[in-house]
VOGU-3710 file (C-alpha; in Angstrom, 3 decimals, decimal comma):
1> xxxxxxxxxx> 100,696/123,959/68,613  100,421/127,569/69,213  96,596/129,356/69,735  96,537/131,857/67,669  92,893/132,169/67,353  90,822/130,771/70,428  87,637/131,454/72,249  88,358/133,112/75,644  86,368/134,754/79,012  86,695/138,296/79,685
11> xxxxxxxxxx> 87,656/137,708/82,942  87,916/141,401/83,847  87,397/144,900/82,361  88,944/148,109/83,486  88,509/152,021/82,332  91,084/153,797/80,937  91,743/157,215/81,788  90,549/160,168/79,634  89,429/157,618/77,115  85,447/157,862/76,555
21> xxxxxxxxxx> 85,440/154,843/73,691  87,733/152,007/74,845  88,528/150,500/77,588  91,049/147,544/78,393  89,265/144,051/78,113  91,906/141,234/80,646  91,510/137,819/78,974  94,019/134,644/80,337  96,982/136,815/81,536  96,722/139,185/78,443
31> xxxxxxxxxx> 95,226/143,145/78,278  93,491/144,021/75,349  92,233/147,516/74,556  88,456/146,873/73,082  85,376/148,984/72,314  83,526/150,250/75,885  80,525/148,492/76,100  81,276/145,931/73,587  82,244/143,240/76,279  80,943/141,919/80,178
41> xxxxxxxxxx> 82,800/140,102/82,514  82,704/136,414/81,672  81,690/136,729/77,985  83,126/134,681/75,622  85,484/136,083/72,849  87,447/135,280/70,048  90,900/135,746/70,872  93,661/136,437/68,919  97,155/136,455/70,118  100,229/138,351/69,488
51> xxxxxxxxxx> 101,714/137,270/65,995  98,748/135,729/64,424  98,202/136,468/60,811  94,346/137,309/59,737  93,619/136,709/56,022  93,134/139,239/53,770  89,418/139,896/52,219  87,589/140,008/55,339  85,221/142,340/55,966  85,624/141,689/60,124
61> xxxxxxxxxx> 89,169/142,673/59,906  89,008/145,577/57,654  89,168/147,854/60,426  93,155/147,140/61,095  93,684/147,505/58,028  95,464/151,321/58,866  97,760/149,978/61,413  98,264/145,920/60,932  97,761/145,444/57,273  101,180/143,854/56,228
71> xxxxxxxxxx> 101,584/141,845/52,049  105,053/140,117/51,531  106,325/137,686/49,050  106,688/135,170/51,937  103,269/135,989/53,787  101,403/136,895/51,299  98,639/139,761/52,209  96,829/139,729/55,466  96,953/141,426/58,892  99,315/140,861/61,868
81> xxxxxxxxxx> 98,244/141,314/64,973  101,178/143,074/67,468  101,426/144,513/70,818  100,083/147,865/70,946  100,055/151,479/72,650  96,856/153,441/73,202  96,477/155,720/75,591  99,207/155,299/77,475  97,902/151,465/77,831  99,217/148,151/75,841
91> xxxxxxxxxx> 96,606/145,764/73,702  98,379/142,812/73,583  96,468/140,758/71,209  93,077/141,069/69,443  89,569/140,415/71,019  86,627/140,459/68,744  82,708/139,497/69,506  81,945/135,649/69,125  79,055/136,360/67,479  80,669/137,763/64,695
101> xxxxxxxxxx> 81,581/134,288/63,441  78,499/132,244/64,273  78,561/131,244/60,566  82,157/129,448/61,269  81,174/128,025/64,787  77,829/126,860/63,464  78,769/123,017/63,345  81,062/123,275/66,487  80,403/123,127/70,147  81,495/126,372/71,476
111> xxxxxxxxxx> 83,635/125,889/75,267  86,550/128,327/76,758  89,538/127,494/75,408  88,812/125,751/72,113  91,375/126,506/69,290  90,200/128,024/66,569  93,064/128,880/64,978  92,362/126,267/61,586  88,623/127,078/61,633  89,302/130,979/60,880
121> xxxxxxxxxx> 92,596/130,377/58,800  94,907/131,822/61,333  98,239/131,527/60,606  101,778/132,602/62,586  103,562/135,719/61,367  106,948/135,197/60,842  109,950/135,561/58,361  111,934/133,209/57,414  115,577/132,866/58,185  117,817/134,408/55,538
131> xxxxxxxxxx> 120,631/132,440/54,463  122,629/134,814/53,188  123,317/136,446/57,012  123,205/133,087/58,492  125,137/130,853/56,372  124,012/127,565/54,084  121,321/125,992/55,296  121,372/121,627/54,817  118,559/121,152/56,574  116,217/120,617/58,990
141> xxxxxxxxxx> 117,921/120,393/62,705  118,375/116,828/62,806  118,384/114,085/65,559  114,827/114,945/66,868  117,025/118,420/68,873  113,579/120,695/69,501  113,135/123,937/68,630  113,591/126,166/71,675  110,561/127,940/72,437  109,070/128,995/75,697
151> xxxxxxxxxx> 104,575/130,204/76,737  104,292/133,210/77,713  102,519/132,760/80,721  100,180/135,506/79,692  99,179/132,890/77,592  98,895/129,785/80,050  98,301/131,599/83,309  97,880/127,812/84,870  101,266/127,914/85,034  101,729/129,747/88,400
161> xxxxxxxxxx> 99,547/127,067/90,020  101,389/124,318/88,380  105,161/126,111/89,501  103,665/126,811/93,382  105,894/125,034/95,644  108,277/123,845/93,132  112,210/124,651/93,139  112,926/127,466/90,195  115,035/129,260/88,690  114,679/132,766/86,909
171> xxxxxxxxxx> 117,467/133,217/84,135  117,441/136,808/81,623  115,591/136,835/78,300  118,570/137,217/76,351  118,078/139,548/72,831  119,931/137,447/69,960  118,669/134,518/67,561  118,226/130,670/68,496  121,795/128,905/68,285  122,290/124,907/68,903
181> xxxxxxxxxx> 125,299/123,086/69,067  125,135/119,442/68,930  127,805/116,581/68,857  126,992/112,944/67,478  129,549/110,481/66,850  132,115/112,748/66,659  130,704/115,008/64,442  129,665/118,538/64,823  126,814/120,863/63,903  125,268/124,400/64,236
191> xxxxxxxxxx> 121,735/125,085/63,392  119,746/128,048/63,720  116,196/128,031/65,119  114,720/126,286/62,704  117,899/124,650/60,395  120,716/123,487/60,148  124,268/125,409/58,471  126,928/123,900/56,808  130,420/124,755/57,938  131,375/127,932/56,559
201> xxxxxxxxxx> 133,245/130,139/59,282  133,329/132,890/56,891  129,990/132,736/55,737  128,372/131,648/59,354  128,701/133,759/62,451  127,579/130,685/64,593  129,883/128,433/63,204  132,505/131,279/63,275  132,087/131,294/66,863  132,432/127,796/67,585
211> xxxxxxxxxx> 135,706/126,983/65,733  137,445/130,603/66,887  136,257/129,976/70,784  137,590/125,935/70,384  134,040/124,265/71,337  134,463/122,411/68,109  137,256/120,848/69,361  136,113/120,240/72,748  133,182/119,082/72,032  134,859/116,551/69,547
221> xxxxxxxxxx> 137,392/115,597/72,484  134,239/115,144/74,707  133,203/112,240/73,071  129,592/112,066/74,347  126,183/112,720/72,176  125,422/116,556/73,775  123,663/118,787/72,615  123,904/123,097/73,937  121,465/125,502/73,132  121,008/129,089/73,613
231> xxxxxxxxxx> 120,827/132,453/72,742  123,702/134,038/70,086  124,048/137,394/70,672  126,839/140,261/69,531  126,894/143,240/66,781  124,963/142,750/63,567  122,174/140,081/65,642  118,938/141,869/66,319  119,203/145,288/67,964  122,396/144,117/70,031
241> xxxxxxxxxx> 120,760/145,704/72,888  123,577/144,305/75,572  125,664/146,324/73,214  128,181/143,706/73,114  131,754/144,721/71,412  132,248/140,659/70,018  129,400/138,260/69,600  128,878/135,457/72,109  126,934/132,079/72,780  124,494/131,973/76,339
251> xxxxxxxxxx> 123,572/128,812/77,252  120,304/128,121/78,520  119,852/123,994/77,623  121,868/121,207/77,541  121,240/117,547/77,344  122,215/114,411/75,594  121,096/112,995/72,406  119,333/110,057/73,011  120,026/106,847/70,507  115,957/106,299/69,785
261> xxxxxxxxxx> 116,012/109,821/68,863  115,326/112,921/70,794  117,403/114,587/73,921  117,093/113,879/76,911  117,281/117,940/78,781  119,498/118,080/81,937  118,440/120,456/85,319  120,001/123,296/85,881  123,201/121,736/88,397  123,873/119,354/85,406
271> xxxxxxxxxx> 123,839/122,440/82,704  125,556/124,711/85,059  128,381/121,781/85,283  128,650/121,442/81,504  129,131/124,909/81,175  131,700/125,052/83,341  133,451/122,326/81,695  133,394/123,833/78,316  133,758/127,601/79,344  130,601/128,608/78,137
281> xxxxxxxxxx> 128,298/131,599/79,409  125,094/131,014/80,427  121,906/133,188/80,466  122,112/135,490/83,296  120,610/133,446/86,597  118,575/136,174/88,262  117,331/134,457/90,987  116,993/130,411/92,415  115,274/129,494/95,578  112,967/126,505/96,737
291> xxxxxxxxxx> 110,010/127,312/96,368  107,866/129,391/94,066  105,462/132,052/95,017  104,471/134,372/92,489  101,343/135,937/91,774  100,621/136,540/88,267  100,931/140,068/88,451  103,749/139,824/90,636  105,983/138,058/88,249  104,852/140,572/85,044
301> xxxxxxxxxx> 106,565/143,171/87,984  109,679/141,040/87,821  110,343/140,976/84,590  111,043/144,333/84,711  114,648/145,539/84,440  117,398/146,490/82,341  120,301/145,225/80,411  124,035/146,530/81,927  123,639/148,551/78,694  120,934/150,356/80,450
311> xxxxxxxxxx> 118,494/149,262/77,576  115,265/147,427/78,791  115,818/143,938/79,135  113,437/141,738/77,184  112,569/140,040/79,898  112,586/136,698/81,825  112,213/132,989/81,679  111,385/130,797/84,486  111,805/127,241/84,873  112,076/124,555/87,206
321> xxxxxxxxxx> 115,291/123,518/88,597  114,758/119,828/88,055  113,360/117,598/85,080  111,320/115,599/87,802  109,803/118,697/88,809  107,604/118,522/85,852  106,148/115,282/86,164  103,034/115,025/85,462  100,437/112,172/83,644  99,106/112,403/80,007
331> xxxxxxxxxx> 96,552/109,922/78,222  97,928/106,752/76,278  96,512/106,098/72,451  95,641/102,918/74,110  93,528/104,276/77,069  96,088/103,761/79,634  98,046/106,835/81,189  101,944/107,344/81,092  103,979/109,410/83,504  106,449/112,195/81,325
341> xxxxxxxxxx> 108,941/113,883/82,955  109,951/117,393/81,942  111,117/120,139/82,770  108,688/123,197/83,047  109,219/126,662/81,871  107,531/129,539/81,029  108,543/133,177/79,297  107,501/136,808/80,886  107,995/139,792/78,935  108,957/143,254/79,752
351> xxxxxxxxx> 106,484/145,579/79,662  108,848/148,144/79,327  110,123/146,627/76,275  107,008/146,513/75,049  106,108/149,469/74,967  108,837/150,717/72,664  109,337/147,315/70,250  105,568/146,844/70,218  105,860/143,379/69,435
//
């Protein structure tokens, strides 16, 4: 699960110019813009990330209540926390004083990095899919398929330790909605990020796309469990911002649907291959080499860049070319350890596109 409310060092604190009552606050790989002299290096805060939702009725909170205040039918009232511009400078996320909730942490042993996010009734901001663009939904997707959904590394900066030395890959953050196409005993299904649609090419775009472009019926001729996911992009989805003339399917995932449930993800060779064989697109591939190098501010440089549109590119993802290259050992219920193989992956925004979506 997601932090969106967790205690956090300042690690760093930096003026900003012509600005005599805030400065920017660094916390993990995040910049917030905070009160001057409200924080020191190494104090602990309460941090809250991009897209959490603070309840309504607060008194601490009453201060965002000019820009952030959002009350929906689905939401209910409360405030959202977004990326922000001040002064020329971007507050990604929300850092508050811990000891404004010493009534909440009272019973609780405070230490960097605990998650808060139940304790102060945190929740995610987000909208649910609409059926009406999307198609029918019949449910949840099925087969144990996971929802795609990459860190920002802002948000786990460990990850450039854990990636150093490991062969990667850097693929384009593509700007479209969550798309999976599965096959299971010979049947075939679409789902969206979170559901899945019935059949209905002229209600569905996705499914649309699969019967017009014949991966239906390759994928029933295949005759293995596989499952493709990616990014569906084209007119009418999102902003469009590859300004695409006819929408299309970029693969970023593949892997086969295992029979105890779940899917078991294939490296990047194995996707490319599949791709190949079923004349799919893939995200962009930026860049692949052997090794990987990147400084944390380094790689927030990289994701720089622009769509061929000449719109700012969203930004990147980075992953490991292999699934053993994210081995690593996790604690048994039992005491014991067991070895998981994955593989790793991380998201880095655009700064650039942040600064004009401000999300």
């Amino acid at each position: 699960m997601r932090k969106l409310a967790s205690i956090q060092a300042i690690r760093e604190l930096r003026p900003i110019e012509h600005a005599d009552m805030i400065e920017l606050v660094f916390i993990m790989g995040w910049q917030c813009v905070a009160k001057k002299g409200e924080f020191k290096a190494g104090d602990l805060c309460v941090y809250f990330e991009v897209d959490a939702f603070l309840p309504d009725g607060d008194l601490r909170y009453e201060f965002l209540r000019g820009n952030s205040y959002r009350n929906n039918e689905f939401m209910g009232a409360g405030f959202r926390i977004k990326t922000m511009s001040m002064r020329g400078q971007i507050s990604q996320g929300l850092a508050l004083p811990i000891c404004l909730f010493d009534e909440e942490f009272k019973e609780i042993e405070i230490s960097e990095g605990l998650d808060v996010t139940e304790i102060l009734s945190v929740r995610k901001w987000e909208i649910p899919e609409m059926a009406g663009s999307a198609g029918t939904q019949i449910g949840e997707k099925p087969y144990g398929i996971p929802t795609t959904d990459e860190t920002r590394i802002q948000s786990a900066p460990e990850y450039i330790d854990a990636f150093k030395g490991k062969p990667y890959y850097i693929s384009t953050k593509m700007d479209g909605t969550s798309c999976t196409v599965y096959a299971k005993d010979g049947k075939v299904g679409v789902c969206g990020r979170n559901f899945e649609y019935k059949e209905e090419v002229d209600k569905c775009p996705m499914w649309k796309f699969v019967v017009e472009s014949g991966l239906k019926e390759r994928l029933t001729e295949y005759g293995e469990n596989l499952v493709l996911q990616g990014e569906f992009c084209g007119e009418g989805i999102q902003k469009n911002r590859m300004r695409l003339n006819k929408p299309n399917l970029f693969i970023f995932d593949a892997g086969l649907i295992l029979k105890t449930g779940g899917v078991k993800k294939y490296g990047l060779s194995e996707m490319l291959d599949i791709c190949e064989k079923f004349k799919l697109d893939t995200v962009p591939i930026e860049e692949t080499a052997a090794s990987f190098d990147y400084t944390l501010d380094e790689i927030l440089e990289r994701a720089r860049g622009k769509y061929d549109s000449g719109l700012d590119k969203e930004g990147i993802v980075v992953r490991t070319q292999d699934m053993s290259c994210g081995e690593f050992s996790a604690d048994k219920s039992d005491g014991g350890m067991i070895s998981i193989v994955r593989r790793m992956s991380f998201k880095v925004i655009n700064n650039d596109f942040l600064k004009k979506e401000k999300g």
